[in-house]
C-alpha positions in Angstrom: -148.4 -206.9 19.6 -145.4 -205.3 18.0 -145.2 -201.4 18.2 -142.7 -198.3 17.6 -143.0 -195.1 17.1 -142.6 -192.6 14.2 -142.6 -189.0 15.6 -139.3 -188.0 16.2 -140.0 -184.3 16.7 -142.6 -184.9 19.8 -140.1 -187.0 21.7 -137.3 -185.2 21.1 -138.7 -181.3 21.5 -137.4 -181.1 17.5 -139.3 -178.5 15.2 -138.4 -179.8 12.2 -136.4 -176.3 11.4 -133.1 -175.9 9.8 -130.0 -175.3 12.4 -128.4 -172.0 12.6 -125.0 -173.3 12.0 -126.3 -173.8 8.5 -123.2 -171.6 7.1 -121.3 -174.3 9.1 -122.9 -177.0 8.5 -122.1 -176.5 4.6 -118.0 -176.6 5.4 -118.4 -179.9 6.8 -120.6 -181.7 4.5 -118.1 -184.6 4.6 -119.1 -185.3 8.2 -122.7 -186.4 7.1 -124.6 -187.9 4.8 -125.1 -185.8 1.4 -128.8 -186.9 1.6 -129.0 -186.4 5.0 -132.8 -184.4 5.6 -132.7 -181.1 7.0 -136.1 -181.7 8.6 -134.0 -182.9 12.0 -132.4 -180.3 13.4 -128.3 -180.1 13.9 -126.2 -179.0 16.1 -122.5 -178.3 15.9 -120.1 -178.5 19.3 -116.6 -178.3 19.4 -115.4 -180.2 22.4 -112.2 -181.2 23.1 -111.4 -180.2 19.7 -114.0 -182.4 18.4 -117.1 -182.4 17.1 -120.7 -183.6 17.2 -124.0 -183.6 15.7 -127.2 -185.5 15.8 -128.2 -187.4 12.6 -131.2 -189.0 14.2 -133.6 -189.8 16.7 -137.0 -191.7 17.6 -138.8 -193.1 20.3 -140.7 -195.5 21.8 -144.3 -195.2 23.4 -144.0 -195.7 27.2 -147.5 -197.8 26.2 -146.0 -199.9 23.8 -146.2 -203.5 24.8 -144.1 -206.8 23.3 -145.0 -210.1 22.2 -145.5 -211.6 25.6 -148.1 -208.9 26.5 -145.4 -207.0 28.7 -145.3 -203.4 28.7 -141.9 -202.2 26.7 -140.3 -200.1 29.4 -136.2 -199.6 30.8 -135.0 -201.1 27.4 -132.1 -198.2 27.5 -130.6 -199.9 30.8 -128.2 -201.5 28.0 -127.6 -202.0 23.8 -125.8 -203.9 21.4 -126.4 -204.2 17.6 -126.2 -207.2 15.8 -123.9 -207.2 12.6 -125.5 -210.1 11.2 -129.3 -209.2 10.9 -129.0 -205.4 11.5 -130.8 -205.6 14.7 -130.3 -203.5 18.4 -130.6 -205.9 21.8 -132.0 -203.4 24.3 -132.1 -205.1 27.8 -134.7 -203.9 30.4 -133.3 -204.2 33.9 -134.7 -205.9 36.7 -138.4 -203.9 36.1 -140.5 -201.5 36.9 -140.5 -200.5 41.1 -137.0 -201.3 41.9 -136.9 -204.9 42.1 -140.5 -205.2 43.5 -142.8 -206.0 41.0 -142.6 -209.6 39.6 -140.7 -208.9 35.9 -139.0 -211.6 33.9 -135.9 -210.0 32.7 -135.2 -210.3 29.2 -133.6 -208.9 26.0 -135.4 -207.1 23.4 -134.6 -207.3 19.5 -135.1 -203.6 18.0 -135.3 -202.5 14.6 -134.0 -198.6 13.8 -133.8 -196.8 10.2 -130.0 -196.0 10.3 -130.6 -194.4 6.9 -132.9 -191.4 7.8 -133.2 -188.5 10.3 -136.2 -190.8 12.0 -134.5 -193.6 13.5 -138.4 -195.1 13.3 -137.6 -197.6 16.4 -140.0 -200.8 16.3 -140.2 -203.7 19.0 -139.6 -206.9 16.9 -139.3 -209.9 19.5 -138.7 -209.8 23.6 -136.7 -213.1 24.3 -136.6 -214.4 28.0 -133.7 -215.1 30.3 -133.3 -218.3 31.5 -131.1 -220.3 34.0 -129.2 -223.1 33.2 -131.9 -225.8 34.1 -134.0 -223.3 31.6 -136.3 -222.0 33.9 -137.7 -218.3 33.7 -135.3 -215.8 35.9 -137.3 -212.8 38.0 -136.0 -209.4 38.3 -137.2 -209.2 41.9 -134.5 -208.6 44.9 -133.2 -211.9 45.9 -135.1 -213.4 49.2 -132.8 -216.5 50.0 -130.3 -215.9 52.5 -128.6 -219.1 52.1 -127.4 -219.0 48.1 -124.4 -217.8 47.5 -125.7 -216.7 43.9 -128.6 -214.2 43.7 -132.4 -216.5 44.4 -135.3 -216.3 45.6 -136.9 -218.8 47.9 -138.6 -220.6 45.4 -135.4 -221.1 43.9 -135.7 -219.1 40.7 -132.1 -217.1 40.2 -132.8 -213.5 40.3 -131.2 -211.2 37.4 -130.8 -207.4 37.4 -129.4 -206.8 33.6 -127.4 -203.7 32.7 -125.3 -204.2 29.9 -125.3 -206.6 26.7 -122.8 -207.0 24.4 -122.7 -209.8 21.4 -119.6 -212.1 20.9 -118.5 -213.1 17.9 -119.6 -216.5 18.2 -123.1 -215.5 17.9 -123.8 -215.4 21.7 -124.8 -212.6 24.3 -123.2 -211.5 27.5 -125.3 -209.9 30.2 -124.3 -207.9 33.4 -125.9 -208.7 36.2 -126.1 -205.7 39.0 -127.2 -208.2 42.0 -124.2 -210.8 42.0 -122.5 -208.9 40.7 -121.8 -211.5 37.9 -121.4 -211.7 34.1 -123.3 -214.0 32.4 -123.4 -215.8 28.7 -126.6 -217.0 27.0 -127.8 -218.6 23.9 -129.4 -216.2 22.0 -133.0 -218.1 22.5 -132.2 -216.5 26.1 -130.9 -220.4 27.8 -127.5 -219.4 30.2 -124.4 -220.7 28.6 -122.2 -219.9 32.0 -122.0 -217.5 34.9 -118.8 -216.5 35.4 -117.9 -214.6 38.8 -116.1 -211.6 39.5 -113.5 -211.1 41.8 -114.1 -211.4 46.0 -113.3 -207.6 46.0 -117.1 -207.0 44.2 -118.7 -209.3 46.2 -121.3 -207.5 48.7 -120.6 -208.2 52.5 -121.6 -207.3 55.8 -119.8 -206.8 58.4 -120.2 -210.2 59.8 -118.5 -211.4 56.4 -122.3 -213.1 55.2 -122.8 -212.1 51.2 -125.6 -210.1 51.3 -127.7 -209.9 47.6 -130.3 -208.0 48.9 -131.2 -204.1 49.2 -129.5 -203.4 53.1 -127.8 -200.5 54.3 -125.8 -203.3 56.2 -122.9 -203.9 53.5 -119.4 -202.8 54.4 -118.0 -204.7 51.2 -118.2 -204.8 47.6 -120.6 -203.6 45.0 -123.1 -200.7 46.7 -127.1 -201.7 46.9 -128.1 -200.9 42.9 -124.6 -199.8 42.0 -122.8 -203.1 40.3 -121.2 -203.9 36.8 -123.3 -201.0 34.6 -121.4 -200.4 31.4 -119.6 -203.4 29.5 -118.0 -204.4 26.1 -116.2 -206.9 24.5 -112.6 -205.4 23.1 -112.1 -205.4 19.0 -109.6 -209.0 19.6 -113.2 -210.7 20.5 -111.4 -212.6 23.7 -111.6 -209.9 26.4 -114.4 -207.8 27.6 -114.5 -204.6 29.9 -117.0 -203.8 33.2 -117.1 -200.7 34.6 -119.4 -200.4 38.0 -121.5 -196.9 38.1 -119.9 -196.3 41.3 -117.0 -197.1 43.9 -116.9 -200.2 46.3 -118.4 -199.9 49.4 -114.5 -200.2 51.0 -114.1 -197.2 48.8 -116.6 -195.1 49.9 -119.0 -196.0 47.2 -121.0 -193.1 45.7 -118.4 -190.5 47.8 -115.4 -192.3 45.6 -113.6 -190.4 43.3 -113.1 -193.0 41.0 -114.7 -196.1 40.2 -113.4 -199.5 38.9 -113.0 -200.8 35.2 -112.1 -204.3 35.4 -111.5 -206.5 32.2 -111.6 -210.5 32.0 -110.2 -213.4 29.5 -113.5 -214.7 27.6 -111.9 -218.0 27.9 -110.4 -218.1 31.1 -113.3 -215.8 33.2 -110.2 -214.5 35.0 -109.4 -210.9 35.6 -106.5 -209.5 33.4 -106.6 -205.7 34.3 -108.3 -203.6 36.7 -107.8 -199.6 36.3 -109.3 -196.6 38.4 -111.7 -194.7 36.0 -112.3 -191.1 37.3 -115.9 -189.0 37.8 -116.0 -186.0 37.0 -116.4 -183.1 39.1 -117.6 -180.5 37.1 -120.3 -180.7 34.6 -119.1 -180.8 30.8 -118.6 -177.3 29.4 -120.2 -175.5 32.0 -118.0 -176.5 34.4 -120.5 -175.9 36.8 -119.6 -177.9 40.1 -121.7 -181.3 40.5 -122.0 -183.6 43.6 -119.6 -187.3 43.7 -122.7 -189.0 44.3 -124.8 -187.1 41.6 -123.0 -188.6 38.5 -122.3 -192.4 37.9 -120.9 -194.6 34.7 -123.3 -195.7 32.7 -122.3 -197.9 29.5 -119.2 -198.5 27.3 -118.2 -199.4 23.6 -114.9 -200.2 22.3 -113.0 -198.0 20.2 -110.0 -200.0 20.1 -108.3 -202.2 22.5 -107.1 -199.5 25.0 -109.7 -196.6 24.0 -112.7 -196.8 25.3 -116.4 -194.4 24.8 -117.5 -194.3 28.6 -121.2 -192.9 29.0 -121.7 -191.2 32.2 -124.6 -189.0 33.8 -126.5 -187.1 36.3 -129.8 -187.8 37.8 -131.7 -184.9 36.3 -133.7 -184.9 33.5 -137.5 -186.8 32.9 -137.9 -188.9 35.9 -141.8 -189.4 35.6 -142.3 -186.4 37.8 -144.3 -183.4 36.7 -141.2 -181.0 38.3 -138.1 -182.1 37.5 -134.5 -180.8 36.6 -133.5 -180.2 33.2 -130.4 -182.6 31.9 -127.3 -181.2 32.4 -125.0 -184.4 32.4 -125.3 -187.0 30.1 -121.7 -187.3 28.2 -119.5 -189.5 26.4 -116.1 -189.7 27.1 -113.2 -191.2 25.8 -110.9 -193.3 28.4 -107.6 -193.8 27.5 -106.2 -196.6 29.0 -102.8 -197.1 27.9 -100.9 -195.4 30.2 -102.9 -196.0 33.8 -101.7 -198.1 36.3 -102.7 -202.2 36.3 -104.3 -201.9 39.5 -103.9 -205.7 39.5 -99.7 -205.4 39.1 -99.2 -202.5 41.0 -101.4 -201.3 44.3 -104.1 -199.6 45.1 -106.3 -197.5 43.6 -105.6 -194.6 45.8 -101.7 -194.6 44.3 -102.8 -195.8 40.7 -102.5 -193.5 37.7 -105.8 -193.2 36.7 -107.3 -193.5 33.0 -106.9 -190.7 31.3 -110.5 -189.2 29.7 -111.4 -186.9 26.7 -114.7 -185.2 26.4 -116.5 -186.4 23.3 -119.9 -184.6 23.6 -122.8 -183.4 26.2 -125.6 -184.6 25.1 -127.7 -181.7 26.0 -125.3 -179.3 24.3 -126.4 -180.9 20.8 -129.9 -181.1 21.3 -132.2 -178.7 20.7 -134.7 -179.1 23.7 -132.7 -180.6 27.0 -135.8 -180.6 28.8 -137.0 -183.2 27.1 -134.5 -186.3 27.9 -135.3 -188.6 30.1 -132.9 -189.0 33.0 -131.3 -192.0 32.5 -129.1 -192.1 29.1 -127.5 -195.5 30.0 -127.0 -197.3 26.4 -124.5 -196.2 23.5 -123.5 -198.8 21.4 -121.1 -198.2 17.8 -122.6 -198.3 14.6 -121.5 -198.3 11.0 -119.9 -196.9 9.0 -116.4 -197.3 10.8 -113.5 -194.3 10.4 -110.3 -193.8 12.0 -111.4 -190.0 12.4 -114.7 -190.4 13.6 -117.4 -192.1 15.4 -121.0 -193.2 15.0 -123.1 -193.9 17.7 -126.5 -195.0 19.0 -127.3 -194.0 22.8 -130.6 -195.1 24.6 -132.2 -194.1 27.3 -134.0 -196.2 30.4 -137.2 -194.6 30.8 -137.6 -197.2 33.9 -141.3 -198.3 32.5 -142.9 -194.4 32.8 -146.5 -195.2 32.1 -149.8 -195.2 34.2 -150.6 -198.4 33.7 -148.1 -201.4 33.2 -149.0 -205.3 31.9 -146.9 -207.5 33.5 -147.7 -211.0 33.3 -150.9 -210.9 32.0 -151.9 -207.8 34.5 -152.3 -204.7 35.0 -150.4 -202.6 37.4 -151.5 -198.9 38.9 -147.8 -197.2 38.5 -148.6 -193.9 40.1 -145.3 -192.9 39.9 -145.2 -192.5 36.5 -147.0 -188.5 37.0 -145.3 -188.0 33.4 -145.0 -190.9 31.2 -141.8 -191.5 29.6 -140.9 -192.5 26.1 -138.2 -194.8 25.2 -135.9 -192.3 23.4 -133.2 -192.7 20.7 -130.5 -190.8 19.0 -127.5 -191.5 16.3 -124.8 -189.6 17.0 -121.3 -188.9 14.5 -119.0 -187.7 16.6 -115.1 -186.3 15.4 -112.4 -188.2 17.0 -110.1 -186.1 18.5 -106.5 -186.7 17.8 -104.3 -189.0 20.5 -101.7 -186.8 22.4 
């Protein structure tokens, strides 16, 4: 069953009403569309002496369900878009209750009306991950002590996706957040490679033993849920870019000022760079002071080989319960990486120069009703048209599968959690560039 949704106004808080930077909006004409509809409502910011406005947005029903009979939930957790048919990838995580519910982690093909103020989203095809022997991956928290990859006991590989981006050749890479790993696949979902990050992201005890699984026992690497969760492939095609939504556990994990951006060679799977990416410690244009361990990265897409869109957020916004904080975080940055310190050439982190950031835009600054996005914004991925000046982009929410009543494999599944349910939400975004220093 293949379903979408096409009321942006309820999922979105929209009325349909013109903005009141009308008077504005008519010196920058050249910014949008001349045939853009009025019915969506826009809002101007100036930022960092740029600016933003939404052209779109639509949603999902947190009902919807796929062609496998699944329920079509967390697709925000990553995005790519697909030059060749027009298409979005949207990659679920590892499911519904954190790695406790059986889920077979896939991608998700996604049509949107990039033309229109409704983005009009509609599920076209869920493809499933598969390992190299091409069985069916799960997205439940590895069990088997004795792997030194992510498995369960029944020896199916365990995959907690994050981030997808497409190569040029045609094929997809995938983060993986239990490894942590990067992986490749055929676009009919079959693994291509696994390529393996460095020992430093590797999760340890104290004992030395890798550790996959949820504990409050590691003293090493990647934090329990807190791995590789924004990645791109750089403009040359042969490098691509993680960034993990929090520090190392050596670092102090969600207390570190900084996190790490760490890129690879396609060809080689061997790390080139590695640079200190600082949080935030106010929120955006408030400047109202926000907790370390409140804010975490989120995604990334590639403006050009050393500039980079960072999404990162809070924790507040929709989080399926019937009393929850309104968004206040949930911006786009620009990370500058030319002149920060090589971690990999030159020390530590602690004595690195770190990459320098811009603010683009606050999401809930352009909206008209912040107290109607979900929590987690953690997909943005560039869209046509391309300009040196300026900067289109698509941003997605995980709604982490906000519905009463979830089909997983053929069943249904009480979710009580889900007190509110949670659409899949959407917005395209044109963002001015602001000039390099």
């Amino acid at each position: 069953m293949h379903q979408g949704a096409h009321g942006v106004h309820p999922a979105t808080g929209f009325e349909g009403k013109a903005s009141q930077d009308d008077r504005l909006l008519q010196t920058r004409r050249k910014i949008v569309k001349p045939i853009l509809s009025l019915l969506l409502s826009l809002v101007l910011i100036q930022s960092a002496r740029a600016e933003a406005l939404v052209l779109a947005a639509g949603s999902i029903p947190s009902d919807a369900r796929d062609n496998l009979g699944d329920t079509v939930g967390g697709l925000g957790s990553g995005i790519a878009h697909d030059p060749e048919t027009g298409l979005f990838f949207c990659i679920p995580d590892r499911g519904a209750g954190d790695g406790t519910i059986d889920f077979r982690p896939r991608y998700i093909k996604v049509r949107l009306d990039l033309e229109g103020d409704d983005l009009n989203p509609q599920v076209v095809e869920s493809v499933l991950f598969r390992d190299e022997q091409g069985r069916e991956m799960s997205g439940l928290i590895p069990d088997d002590p004795k792997s030194e990859i992510p498995k369960l006991k029944d020896g199916r590989t365990c995959l907690d996706p994050e981030a997808i981006a497409t190569a040029p050749d045609g094929t997809l890479y995938v983060t993986d957040e239990y490894g942590p790993l990067l992986y490749q696949f055929a676009r009919d979902g079959k693994m291509i490679q696994r390529i393996e990050l460095p020992e430093m992201f590797r999760p340890r005890r104290a004992d030395g033993q890798v550790d996959f699984t949820n504990t409050d026992k590691l003293v090493h690497g990647r934090a329990v849920n807190q791995g590789p969760e924004g990645m791109c492939l750089l403009p040359d095609g042969k490098s691509v870019v993680l960034i993990f939504q929090s520090g190392l556990m050596q670092e102090g994990a969600s207390k570190s000022p900084t996190t790490n951006l760490l890129i690879l060679d396609l060809e080689t799977g061997k790390p080139t760079a590695l640079y200190a990416y600082p949080f935030s410690k106010v929120v955006p244009e408030t400047n109202e002071p926000q907790d370390l361990d409140k804010v975490s990265v989120n995604d990334l897409a590639a403006l050009s080989q050393t500039r980079l869109l960072v999404l990162e957020r809070d924790n507040r916004g929709r989080n399926g319960s019937l009393d929850y904080p309104a968004a206040r975080n949930k911006a786009v940055w620009i990370a500058d990486l030319s002149m920060a310190t090589n971690i990999l050439d030159h020390g530590s982190a602690a004595t690195a120069r770190p990459v320098a950031k811009t603010l683009l835009f606050n999401l809930p600054s352009i909206v008209p009703d912040p107290k109607r996005l979900a929590a987690k914004w953690e997909g943005i991925v560039i869209v046509p048209p391309l300009h040196p000046s300026m900067v289109t982009v698509v941003m997605t929410a995980d709604n982490d599968f906000l519905t009463p009543i979830l089909h997983i494999g053929g069943k249904e599944v009480p979710f009580p959690r889900a007190q509110d349910s949670v659409e899949s939400q959407f917005f395209k975004i044109r963002a001015s560039l602001p000039e390099k220093p």
